[in-house]
C-alpha positions as CSV (number, residue, x, y, z in Angstrom):
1,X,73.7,-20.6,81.7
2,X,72.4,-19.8,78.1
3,X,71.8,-15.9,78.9
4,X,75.4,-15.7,80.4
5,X,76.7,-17.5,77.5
6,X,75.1,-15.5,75.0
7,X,76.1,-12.0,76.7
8,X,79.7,-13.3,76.7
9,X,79.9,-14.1,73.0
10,X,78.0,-10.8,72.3
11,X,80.7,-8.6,74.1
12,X,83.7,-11.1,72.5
13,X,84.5,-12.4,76.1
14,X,84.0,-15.7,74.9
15,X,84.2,-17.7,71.7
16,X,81.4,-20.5,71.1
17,X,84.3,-22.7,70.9
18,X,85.1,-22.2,74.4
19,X,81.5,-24.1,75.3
20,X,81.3,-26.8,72.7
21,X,81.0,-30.1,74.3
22,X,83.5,-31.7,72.4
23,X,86.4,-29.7,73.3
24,X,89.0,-32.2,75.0
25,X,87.0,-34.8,73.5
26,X,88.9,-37.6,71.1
27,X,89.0,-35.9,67.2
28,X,88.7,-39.0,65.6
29,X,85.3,-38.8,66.5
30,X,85.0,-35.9,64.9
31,X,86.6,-37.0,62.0
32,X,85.7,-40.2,61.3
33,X,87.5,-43.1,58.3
34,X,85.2,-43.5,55.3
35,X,82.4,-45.6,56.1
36,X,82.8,-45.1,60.3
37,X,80.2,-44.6,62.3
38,X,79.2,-40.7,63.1
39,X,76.7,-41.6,66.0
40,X,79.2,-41.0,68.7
41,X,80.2,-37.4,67.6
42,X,76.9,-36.3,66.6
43,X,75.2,-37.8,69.9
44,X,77.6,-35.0,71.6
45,X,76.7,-32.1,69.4
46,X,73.2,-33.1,70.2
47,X,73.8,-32.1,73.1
48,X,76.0,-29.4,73.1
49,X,74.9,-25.8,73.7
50,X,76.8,-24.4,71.3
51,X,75.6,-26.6,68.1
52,X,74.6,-24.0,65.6
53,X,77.3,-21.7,66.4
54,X,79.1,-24.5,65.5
55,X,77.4,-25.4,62.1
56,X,77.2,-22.2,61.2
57,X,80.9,-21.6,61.3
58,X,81.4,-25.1,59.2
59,X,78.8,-23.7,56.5
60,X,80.3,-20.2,56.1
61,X,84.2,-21.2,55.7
62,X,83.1,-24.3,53.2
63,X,84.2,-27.2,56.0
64,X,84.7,-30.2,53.9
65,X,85.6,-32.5,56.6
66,X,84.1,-33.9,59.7
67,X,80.9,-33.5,62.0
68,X,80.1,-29.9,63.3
69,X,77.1,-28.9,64.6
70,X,76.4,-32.2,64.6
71,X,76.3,-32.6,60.6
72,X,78.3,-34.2,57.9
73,X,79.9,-32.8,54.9
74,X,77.0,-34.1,53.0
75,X,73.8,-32.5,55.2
76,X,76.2,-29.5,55.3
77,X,76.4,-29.1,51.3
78,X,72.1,-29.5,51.5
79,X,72.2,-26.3,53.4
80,X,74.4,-24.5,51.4
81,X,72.6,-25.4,48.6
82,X,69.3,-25.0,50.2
83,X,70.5,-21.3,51.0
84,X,71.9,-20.6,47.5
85,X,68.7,-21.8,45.7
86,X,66.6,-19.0,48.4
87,X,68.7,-16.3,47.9
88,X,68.4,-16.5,43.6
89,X,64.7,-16.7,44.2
90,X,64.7,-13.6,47.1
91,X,67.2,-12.3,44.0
């Protein structure tokens, strides 16, 4: 399944959206209140094929809210600043 899926997102059959485990699954998860539990939603992304598809998309356009690829907000801004520090010291 994993080769088909990556040969349909490299010709732009597919969009990795169109395999993420949580599609049709209850937002709120997703998007928890302050201070919620985010074991629900990230125990899906675990196991979700698509996961750093997903992440990566929620790094690049600056996500601020909600679990994708089975991260916060917060572990999200560690890798953008993990990247940002790397690429001044490749720089």
């Amino acid at each position: 399944m994993q080769s088909k899926l990556i040969e349909a997102l490299a010709v732009g059959e597919l969009s990795w959206q169109d395999y993420a485990n949580c599609r049709g699954a209850d937002a709120d998860l997703f998007f928890p209140e302050r201070g919620a539990s985010t074991r629900k939603a990230k125990a899906i992304c675990a196991e979700c094929q698509v996961r750093q598809e997903c992440l990566e998309f929620a790094i690049q356009i600056g996500e601020k809210f909600g679990i994708w690829g089975g991260m916060s907000e917060r572990e999200r801004r560690k890798i953008r600043r993990e990247r940002q520090l790397a690429a001044r010291r490749a720089s």
